[in-house]
C-alpha positions as CSV (number, residue, x, y, z in Angstrom):
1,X,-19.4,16.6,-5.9
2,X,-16.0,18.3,-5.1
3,X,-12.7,17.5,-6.5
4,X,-10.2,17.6,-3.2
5,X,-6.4,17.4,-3.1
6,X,-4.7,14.8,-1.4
7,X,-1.2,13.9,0.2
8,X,-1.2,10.2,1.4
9,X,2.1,9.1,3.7
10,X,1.5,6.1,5.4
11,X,3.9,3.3,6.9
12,X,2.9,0.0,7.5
13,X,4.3,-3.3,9.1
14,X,2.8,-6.3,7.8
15,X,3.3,-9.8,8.5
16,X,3.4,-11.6,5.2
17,X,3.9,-15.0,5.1
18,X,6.4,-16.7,2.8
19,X,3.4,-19.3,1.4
20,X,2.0,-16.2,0.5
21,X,4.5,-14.3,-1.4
22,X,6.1,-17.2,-2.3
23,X,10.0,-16.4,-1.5
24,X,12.8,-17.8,-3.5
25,X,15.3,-16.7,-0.8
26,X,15.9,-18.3,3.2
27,X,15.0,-14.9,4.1
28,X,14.6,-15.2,8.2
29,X,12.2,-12.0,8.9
30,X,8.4,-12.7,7.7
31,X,8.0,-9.3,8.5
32,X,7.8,-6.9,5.1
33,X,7.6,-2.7,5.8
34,X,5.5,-0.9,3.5
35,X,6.3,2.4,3.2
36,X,3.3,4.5,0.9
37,X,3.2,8.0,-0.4
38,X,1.8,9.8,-3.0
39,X,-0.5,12.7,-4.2
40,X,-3.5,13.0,-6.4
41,X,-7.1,14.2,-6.6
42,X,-10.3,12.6,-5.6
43,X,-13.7,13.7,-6.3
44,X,-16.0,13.5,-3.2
45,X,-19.1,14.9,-1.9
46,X,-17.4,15.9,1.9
47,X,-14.0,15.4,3.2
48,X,-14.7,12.3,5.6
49,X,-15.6,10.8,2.1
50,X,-12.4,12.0,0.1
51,X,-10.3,10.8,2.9
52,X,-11.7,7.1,2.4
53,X,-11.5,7.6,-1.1
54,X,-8.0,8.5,-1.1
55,X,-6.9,5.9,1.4
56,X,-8.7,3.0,-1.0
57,X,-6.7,4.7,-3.9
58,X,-3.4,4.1,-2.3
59,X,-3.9,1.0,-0.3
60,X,-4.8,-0.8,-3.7
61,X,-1.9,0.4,-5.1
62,X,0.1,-0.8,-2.2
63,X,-1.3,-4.1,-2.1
64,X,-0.7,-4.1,-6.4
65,X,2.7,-3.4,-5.3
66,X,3.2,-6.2,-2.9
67,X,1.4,-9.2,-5.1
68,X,3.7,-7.8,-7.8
69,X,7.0,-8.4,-6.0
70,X,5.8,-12.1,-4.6
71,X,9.1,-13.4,-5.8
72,X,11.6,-11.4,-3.8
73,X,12.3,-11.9,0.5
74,X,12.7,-8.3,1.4
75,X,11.1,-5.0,-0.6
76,X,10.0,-1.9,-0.5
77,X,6.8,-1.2,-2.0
C-alpha cells in the first residue's frame, strides 16, 4: 500500500431537477455548475487505483455539497 498525493479540479454541469433540490425560488435554469477542487492523500496499491480513490473522495463530497444546499435555486458547490 502507497500513500499518493493528489490534486482533484473537476467541473461539472448537471441537470438537477427542482423536485429534487426542492427550490424555494422561480429560478428558470434547471441547470446547476459544480465546480470541485481540492487536495489530499489516498492510500493505494497502484495509481489507476489512487485515481479512483481520489475521484470517489471528491465526488462524495460534491454530492454532500449539493444535498446540503437543496433549499437554494442557484449555487456553487
Amino acid at each position: 500500500m502507497y500513500r499518493y498525493a493528489v490534486s482533484f479540479t473537476d467541473q461539472t454541469h448537471t441537470n438537477i431537477r427542482d423536485t429534487i433540490l426542492q427550490a424555494k425560488s422561480n429560478n428558470a435554469s434547471s441547470n446547476i455548475q459544480v465546480a470541485t477542487n481540492g487536495s489530499g492523500e489516498v492510500y493505494a496499491s497502484d495509481l489507476k487505483e489512487a485515481r479512483v480513490n481520489a475521484n470517489e473522495k471528491f465526488v462524495d463530497k460534491t454530492v454532500e455539497s449539493v444535498l446540503k444546499e437543496k433549499n437554494s435555486g442557484a449555487f456553487y458547490a
